[in-house]
C-alpha positions as CSV (number, residue, x, y, z in Angstrom):
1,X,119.2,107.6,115.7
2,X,121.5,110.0,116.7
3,X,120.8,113.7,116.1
4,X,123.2,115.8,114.5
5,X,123.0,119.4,112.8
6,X,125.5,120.1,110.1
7,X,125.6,122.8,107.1
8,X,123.1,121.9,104.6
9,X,123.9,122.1,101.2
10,X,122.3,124.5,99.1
11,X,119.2,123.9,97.2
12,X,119.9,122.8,93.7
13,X,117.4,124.0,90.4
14,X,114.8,122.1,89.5
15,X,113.7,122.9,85.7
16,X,110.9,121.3,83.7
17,X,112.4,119.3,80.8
18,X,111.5,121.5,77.7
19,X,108.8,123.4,79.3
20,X,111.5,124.9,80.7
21,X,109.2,127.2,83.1
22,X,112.7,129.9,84.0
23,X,110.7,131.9,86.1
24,X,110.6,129.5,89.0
25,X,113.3,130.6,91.2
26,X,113.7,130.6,95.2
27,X,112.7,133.7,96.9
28,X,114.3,133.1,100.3
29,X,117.5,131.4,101.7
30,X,117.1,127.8,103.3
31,X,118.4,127.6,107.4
32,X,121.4,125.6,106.7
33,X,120.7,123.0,109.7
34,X,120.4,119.6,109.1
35,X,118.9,117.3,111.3
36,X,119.7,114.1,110.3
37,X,123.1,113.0,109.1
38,X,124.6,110.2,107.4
39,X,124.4,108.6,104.0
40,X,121.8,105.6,105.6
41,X,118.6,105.0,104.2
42,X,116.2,105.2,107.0
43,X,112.4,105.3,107.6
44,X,112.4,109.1,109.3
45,X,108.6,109.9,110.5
46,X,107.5,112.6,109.0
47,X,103.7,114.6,109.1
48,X,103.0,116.5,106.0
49,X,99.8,117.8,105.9
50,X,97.7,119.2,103.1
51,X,99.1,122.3,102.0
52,X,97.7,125.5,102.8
53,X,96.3,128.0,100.5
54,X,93.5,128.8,97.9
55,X,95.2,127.6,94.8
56,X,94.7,123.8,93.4
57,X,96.8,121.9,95.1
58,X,96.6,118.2,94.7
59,X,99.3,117.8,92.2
60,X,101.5,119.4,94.0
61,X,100.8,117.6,97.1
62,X,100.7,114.3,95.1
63,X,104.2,114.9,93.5
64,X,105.7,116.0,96.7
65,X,104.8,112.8,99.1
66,X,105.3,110.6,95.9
67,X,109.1,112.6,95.7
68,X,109.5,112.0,99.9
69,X,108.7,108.2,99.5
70,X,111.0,107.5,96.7
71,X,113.9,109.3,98.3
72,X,114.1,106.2,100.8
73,X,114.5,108.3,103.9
74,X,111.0,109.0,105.0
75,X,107.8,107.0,106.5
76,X,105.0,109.7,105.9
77,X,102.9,109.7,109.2
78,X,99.4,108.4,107.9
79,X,97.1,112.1,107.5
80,X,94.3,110.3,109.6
81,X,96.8,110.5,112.6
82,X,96.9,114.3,112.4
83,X,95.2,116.3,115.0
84,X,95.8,119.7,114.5
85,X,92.9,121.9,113.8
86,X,92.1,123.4,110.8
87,X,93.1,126.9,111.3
88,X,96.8,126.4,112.0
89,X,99.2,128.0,110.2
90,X,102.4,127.0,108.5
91,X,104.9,129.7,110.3
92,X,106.4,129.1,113.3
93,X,104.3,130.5,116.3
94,X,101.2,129.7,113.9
95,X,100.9,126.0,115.5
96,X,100.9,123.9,118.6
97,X,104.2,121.2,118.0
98,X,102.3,118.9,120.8
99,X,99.8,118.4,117.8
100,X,102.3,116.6,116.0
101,X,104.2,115.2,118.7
102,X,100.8,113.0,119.3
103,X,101.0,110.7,116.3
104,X,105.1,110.4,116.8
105,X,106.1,112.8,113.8
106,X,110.4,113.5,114.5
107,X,109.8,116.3,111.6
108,X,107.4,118.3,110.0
109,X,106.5,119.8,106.7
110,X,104.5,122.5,106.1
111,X,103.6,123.6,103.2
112,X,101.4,126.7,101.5
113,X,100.8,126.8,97.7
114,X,99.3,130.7,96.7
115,X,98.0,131.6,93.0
116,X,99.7,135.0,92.2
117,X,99.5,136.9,89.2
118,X,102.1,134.8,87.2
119,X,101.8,131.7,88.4
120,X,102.1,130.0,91.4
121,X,104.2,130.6,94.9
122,X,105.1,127.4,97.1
123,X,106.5,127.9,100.8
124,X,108.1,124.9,102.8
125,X,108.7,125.6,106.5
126,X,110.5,122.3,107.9
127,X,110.6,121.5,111.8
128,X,111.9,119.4,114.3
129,X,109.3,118.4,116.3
130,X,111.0,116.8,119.1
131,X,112.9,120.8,119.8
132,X,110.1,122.5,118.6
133,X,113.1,124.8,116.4
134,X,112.5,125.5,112.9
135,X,115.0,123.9,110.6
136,X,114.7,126.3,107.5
137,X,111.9,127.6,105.1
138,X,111.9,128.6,101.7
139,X,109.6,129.8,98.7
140,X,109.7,129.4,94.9
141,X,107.5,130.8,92.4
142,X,107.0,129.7,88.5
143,X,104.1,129.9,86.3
144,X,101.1,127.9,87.1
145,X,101.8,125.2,84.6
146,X,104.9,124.7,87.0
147,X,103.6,122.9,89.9
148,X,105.5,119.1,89.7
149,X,108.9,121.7,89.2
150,X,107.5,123.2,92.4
151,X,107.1,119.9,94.2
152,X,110.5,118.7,93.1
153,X,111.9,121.9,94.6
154,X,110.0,121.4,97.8
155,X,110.7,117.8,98.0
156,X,114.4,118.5,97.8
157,X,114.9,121.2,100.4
158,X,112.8,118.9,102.4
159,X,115.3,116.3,102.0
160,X,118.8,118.7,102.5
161,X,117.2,120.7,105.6
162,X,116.6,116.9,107.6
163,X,119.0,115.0,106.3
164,X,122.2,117.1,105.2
165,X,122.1,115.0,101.8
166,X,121.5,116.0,98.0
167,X,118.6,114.6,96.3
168,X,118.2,113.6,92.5
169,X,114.7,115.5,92.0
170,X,116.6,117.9,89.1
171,X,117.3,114.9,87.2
172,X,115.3,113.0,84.4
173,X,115.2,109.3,83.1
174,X,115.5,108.7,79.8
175,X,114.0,105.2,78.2
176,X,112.4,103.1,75.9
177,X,108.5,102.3,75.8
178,X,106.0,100.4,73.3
179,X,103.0,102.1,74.3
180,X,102.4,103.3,71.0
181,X,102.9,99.6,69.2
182,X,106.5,100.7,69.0
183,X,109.7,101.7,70.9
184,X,110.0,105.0,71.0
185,X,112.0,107.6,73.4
186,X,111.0,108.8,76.0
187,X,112.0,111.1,79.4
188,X,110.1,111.8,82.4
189,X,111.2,112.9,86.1
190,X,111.9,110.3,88.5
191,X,109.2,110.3,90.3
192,X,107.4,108.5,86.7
193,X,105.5,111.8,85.7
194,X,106.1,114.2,83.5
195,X,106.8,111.8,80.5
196,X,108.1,113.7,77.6
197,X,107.6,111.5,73.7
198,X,111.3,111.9,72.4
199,X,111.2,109.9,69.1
200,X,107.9,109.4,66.6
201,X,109.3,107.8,64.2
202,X,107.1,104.3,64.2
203,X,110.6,102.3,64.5
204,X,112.8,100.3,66.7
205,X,114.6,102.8,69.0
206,X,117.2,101.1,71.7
207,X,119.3,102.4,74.6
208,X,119.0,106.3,74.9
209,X,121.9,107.7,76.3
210,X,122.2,111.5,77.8
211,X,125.1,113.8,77.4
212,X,126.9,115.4,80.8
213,X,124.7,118.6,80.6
214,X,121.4,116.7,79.8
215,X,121.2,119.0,76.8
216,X,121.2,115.8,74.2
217,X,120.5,112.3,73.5
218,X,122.3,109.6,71.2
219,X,120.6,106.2,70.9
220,X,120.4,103.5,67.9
221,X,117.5,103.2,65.4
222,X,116.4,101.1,63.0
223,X,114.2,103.8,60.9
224,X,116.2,103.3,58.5
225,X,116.5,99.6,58.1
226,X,120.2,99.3,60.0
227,X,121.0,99.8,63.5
228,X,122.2,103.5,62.8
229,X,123.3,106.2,65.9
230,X,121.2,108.6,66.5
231,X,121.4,112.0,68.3
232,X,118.5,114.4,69.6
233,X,119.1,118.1,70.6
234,X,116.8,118.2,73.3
235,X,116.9,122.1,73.3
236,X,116.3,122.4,69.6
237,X,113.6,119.6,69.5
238,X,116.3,118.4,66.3
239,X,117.1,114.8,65.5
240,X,120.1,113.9,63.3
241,X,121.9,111.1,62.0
242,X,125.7,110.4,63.2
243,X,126.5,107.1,62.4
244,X,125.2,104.9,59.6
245,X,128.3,102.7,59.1
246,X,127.7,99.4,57.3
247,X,126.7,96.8,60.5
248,X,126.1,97.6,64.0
249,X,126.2,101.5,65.5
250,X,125.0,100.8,69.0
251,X,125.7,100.7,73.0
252,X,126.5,104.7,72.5
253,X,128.4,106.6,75.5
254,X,129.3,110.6,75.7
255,X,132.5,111.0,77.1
256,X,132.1,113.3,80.2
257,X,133.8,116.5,78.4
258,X,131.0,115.9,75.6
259,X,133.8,115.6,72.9
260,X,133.5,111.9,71.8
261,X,131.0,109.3,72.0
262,X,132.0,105.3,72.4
263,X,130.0,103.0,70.9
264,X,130.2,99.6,68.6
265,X,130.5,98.9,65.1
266,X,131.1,96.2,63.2
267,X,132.7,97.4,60.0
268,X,133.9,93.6,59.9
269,X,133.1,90.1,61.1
270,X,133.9,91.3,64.4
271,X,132.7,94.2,66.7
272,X,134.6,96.2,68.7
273,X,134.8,99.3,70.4
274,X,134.9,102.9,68.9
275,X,135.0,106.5,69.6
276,X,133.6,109.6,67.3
277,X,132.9,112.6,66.9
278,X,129.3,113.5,68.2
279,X,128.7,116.0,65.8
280,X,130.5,115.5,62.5
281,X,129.9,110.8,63.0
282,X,133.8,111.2,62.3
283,X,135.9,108.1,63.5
284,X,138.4,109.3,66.3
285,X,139.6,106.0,67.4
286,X,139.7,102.5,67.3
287,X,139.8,101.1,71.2
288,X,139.2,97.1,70.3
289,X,140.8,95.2,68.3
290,X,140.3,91.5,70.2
291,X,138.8,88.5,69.0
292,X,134.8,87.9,70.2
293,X,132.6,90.5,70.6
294,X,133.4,93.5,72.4
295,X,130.0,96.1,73.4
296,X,128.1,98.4,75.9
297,X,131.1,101.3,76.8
298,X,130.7,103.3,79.7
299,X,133.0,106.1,80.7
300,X,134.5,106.3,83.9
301,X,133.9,110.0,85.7
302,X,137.0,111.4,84.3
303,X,137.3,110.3,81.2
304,X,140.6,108.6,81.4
305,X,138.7,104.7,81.6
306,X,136.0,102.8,80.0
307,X,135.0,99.5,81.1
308,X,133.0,97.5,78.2
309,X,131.6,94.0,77.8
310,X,133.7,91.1,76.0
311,X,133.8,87.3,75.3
312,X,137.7,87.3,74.7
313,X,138.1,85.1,78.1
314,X,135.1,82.8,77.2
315,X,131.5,83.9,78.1
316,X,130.5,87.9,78.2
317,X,132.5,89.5,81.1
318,X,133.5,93.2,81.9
319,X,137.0,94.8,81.3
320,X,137.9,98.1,81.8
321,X,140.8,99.7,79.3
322,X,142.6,102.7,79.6
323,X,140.1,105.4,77.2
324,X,142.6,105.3,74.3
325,X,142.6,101.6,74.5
326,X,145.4,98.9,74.5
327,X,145.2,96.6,77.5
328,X,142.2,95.7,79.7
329,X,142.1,93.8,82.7
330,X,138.8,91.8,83.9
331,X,136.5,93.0,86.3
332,X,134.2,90.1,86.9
333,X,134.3,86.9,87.5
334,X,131.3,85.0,88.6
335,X,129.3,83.4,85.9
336,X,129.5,83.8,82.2
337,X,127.5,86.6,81.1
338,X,128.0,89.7,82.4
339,X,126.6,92.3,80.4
340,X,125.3,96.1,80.7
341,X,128.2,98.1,82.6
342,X,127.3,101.8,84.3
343,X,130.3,103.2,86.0
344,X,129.0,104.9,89.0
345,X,129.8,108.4,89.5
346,X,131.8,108.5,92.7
347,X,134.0,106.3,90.4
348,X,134.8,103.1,92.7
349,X,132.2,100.6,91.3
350,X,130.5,99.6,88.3
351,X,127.1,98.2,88.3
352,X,126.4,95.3,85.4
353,X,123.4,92.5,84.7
354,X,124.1,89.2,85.6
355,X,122.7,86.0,84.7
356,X,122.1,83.6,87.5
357,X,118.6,81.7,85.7
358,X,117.2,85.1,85.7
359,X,118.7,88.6,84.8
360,X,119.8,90.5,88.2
361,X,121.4,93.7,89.0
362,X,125.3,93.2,90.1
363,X,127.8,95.8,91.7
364,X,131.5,95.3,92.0
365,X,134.6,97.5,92.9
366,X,136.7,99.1,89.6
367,X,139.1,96.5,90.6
368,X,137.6,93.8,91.1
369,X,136.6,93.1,94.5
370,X,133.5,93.2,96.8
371,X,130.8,91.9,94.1
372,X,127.3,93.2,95.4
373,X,123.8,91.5,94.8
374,X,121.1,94.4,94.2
375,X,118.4,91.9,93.1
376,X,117.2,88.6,93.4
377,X,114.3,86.8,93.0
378,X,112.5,89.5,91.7
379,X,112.2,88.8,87.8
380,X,114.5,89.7,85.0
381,X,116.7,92.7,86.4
382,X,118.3,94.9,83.4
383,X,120.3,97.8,81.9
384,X,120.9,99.6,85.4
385,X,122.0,103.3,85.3
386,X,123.7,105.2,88.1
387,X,122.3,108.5,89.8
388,X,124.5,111.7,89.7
389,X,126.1,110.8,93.1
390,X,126.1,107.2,93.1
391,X,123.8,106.4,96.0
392,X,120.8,105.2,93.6
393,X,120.2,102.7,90.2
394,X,117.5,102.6,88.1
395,X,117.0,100.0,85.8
396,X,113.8,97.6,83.9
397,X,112.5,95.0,86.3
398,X,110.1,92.3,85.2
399,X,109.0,91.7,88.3
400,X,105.4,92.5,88.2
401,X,104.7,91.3,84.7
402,X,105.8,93.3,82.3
403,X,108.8,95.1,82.2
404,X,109.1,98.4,84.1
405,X,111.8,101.0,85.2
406,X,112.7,100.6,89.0
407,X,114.6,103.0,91.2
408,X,117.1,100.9,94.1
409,X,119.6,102.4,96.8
410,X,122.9,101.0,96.0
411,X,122.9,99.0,98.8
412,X,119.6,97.1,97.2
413,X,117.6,98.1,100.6
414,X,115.1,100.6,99.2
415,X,113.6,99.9,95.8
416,X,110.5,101.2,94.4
417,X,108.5,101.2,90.7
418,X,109.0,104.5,88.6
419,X,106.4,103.7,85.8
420,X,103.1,102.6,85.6
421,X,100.6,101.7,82.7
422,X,101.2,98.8,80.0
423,X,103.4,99.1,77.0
424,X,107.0,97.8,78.5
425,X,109.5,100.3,79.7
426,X,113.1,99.3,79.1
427,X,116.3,101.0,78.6
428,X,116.5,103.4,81.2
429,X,119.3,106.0,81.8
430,X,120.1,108.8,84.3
431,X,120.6,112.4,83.8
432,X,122.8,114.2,85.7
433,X,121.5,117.6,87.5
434,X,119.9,119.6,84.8
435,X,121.0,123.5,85.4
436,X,118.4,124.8,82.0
């Protein structure tokens, strides 16, 4: 691989979803080197020891490798390989680099983890072991209760310091789990941990969706007997009512400027396409008005398109329509039910569920063209969801049994299982970068 060194973007916040621990914050710049460059997957050997330190450290150490090994750039050097002695430190000077050139480590991470009299302070130094030159170090500090937010932090300068690239450590899934005998909302951080119990309400709860800041959730219930719209004010702990039209209020989407949300209704025999007001449940707009069943908006980055799935050519497919409506062209073509669009971020593709026997995970240019397989073979493949820069999906994969959310590179290389446990996880959805 060929080595590079570029300016390294800088770290982004990492806050705990409603713990919200705000005194974690960096205490030193990062070295703004990167030593790896390109946007690749690739299997970069790293050696990261045990942290250093007196305070407890094995959730932060497990949260950290478990961040590295999801990120899809990394093969952690196995710990039995290492042969540094024990009393090496984590500073450069502190250590011998042949002691990690020995088990073929191209980068190192060291890292210390300190009780202090708020909390907890984590250090990462990061090295190129091949130079023997320190590629940046950094420390954050939060209360003790903080230690995944910690590892996140860590993981991600990790990942910017070798690589040049942002990672998606300050974001959180949201989904739907039966765990409890129903489905409820839920978030958790990528990595699977960290699951936060949204909705209690002993119901049928479908298809959360977040807001642009990550501040909210809408998704459909049936607590009240009809598929109503919900919304929950994540920083209030609040959950209210928007949308209890007679029929259908489902498949809901926030505009990016937070002012409308799409979704379906069926106020007739048919169901089309919608926008209202996320507050007031006010009708703005109606964007359908076709024949068959139109469903499932998804904004495109700027607001100005939304692609949806229809049956007005025959069998479900996805069109994309201007976001005030009137003409929409078609999108795909293969098959005859396409279902499930996410418009990706970087706004040139849109990822949807095909049905080929099984359910699989598609991706296809806005216009068209250059229709990409994710999965195949690999069970029933469903409701995939786009990470803030568009180099990752997650979605629900069947394909150990029962249904669980799966992370994939958008090339379909690198994929890996988010949850764990029994009760079905389904519905999942990506936040963008949380910044409270």
């Amino acid at each position: 691989m060929q080595l590079t060194a570029r300016a390294c973007l800088g770290a982004a916040l990492l806050l705990t979803l409603f713990a919200r621990p705000a005194g974690v914050a960096a205490e030193e710049p990062a070295t703004s080197v990167a030593l790896f460059a390109g946007g690749a997957k690739a299997d970069i050997p790293i050696a990261l020891p045990i942290p250093k330190g007196g305070a407890a450290t094995d959730e932060f150490y497990t949260t950290l490798k478990r961040d590295l090994e999801i990120s899809g750039w990394f093969r952690i050097i196995d710990p039995a390989a290492y042969t540094e002695v024990p009393t090496a430190g984590i500073r450069l000077g502190e250590f011998d680099f042949a002691a990690w050139r020995t088990p073929g480590a191209a980068v190192l991470a060291k890292t210390e983890v300190q009780t202090t009299t708020s909390g907890r302070r984590a250090e990462v130094w990061v090295y190129d072991v091949a130079g023997g030159v320190k590629l940046g170090a950094k420390a954050f500090s939060g209360p003790e209760a903080a230690q995944r937010t910690l590892a996140h932090r860590t993981a991600d300068t990790i990942i910017r310091l070798i690589t040049g690239q942002p990672s998606f450590f300050d974001t959180r899934l949201a989904f739907v789990s039966s765990g409890t005998g129903n489905k409820e909302v839920y978030v958790m951080d990528v990595d699977g941990g960290g699951r936060r119990q949204i909705t209690r309400n002993k119901s049928i709860n479908l298809s959360p969706r977040w807001n642009a800041g990550g501040s909210a959730l809408c998704f459909t219930s049936y607590l009240n007997g009809n598929p109503d719209l919900f919304v929950a004010d994540l920083l209030k702990s609040s959950i209210r009512r928007v949308s209890a039209r007679t029929g259908i209020n489902t498949g809901c989407a926030w505009a990016p400027q937070g002012d409308r949300i799409a979704l379906t209704l069926s106020p007739g025999s048919d169901s089309d396409i919608f926008t209202i007001d996320p507050l007031a449940g006010t009708q703005i707009a109606q964007l359908t008005n076709s024949p068959g069943i139109d469903v499932s908006p998804t904004w495109s980055p700027d607001g100005s398109k939304i692609a949806f799935v229809s049956e007005r050519g025959g069998g479900a497919q996805i069109y994309v329509m201007d976001s005030a409506g009137g003409a929409a062209r078609r999108v795909s073509f293969q098959g005859n039910q396409n279902t499930s669009p996410s418009w990706s971020p970087k706004g040139d593709k849109i990822a949807f569920v095909g049905r080929d026997g099984a359910f699989d995970v598609f991706t296809v240019n806005v216009d068209g063209s250059g229709m990409r397989r994710i999965t195949q073979g690999m069970g029933d493949n469903e409701d995939p969801s786009w990470s803030p820069e568009g180099d990752f999906l997650t979605f629900s994969s069947t394909r150990t049994g029962a249904s669980h959310i799966w992370l994939a590179s958008a090339d379909g290389r690198h994929q890996v299982q988010l949850t764990s446990g029994g009760g079905g996880f389904t519905n999942p959805h990506w936040s963008g970068h949380l910044s409270w």
